[in-house]
C-alpha positions in Angstrom: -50.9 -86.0 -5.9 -47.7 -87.0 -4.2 -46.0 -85.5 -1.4 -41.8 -85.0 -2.1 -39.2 -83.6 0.4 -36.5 -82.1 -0.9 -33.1 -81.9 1.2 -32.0 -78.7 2.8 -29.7 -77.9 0.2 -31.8 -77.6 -2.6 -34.4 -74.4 -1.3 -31.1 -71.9 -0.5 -30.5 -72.3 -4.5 -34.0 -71.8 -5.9 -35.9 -68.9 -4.9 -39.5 -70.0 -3.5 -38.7 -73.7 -3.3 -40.1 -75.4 -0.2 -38.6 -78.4 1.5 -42.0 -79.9 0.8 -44.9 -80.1 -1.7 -47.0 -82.2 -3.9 -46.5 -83.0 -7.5 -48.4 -84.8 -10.0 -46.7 -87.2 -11.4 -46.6 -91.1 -12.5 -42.7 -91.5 -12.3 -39.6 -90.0 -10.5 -38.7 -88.7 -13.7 -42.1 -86.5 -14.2 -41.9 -85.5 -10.8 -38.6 -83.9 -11.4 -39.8 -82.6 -14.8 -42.5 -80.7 -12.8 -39.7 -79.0 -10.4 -37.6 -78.2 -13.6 -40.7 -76.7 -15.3 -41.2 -74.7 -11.9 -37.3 -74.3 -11.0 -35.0 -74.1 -14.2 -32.0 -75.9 -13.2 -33.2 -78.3 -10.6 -32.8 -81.5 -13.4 -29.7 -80.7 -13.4 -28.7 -80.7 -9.8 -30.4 -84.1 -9.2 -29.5 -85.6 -12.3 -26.5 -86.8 -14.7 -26.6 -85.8 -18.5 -28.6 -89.1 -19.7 -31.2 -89.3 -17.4 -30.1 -91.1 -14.6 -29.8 -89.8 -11.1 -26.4 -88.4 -9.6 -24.9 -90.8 -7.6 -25.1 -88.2 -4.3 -28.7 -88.5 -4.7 -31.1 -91.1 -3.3 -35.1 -90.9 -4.1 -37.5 -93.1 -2.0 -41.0 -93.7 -2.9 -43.1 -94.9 -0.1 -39.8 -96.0 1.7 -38.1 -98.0 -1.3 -35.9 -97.2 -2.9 -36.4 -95.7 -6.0 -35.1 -94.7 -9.6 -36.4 -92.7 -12.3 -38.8 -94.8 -13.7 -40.3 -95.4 -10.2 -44.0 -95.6 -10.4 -45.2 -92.8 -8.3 -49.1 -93.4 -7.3 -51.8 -90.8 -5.5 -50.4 -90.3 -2.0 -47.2 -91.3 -2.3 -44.5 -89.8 -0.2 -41.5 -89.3 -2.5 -38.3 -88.4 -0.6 -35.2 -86.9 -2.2 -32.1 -87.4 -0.3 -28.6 -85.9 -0.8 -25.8 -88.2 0.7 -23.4 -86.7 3.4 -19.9 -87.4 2.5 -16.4 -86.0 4.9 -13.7 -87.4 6.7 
């Protein structure tokens, strides 16, 4: 299993989602298949239509960056971040 963080934005819209848990799953993409099958919705708020990520999101596996068809291996820490943007 893998360990993902989620930002802090993401639990205040999904009832019972903590900022972190383990998955299992052998890709970004399968990992956020899991939190969709979990959390309806959640594929949508990290991804476009297309599967590809939005472009306020950044996922890191093991500290790289990652996409969706980022290997994900036993242990991993996967982080999901959403960018700040203001002026």
């Amino acid at each position: 299993m893998a360990e993902l963080h989620l930002p802090a934005t993401l639990p205040s819209l999904f009832e019972d989602l903590p900022r972190t848990l383990e998955v299992e799953a052998g890709t970004v993409d399968e990992a956020i298949d899991r939190l969709d099958q979990r959390w309806p919705g959640m594929r949508d708020r990290l991804c476009e239509p297309g599967r590809q990520l939005r472009r306020h999101i950044n996922v890191y596996v093991d500290r790289e960056r990652a996409g969706l068809d980022t290997r994900i291996e036993d242990g991993s820490r996967v982080d999901v971040i959403a960018a700040i943007s203001g002026g």
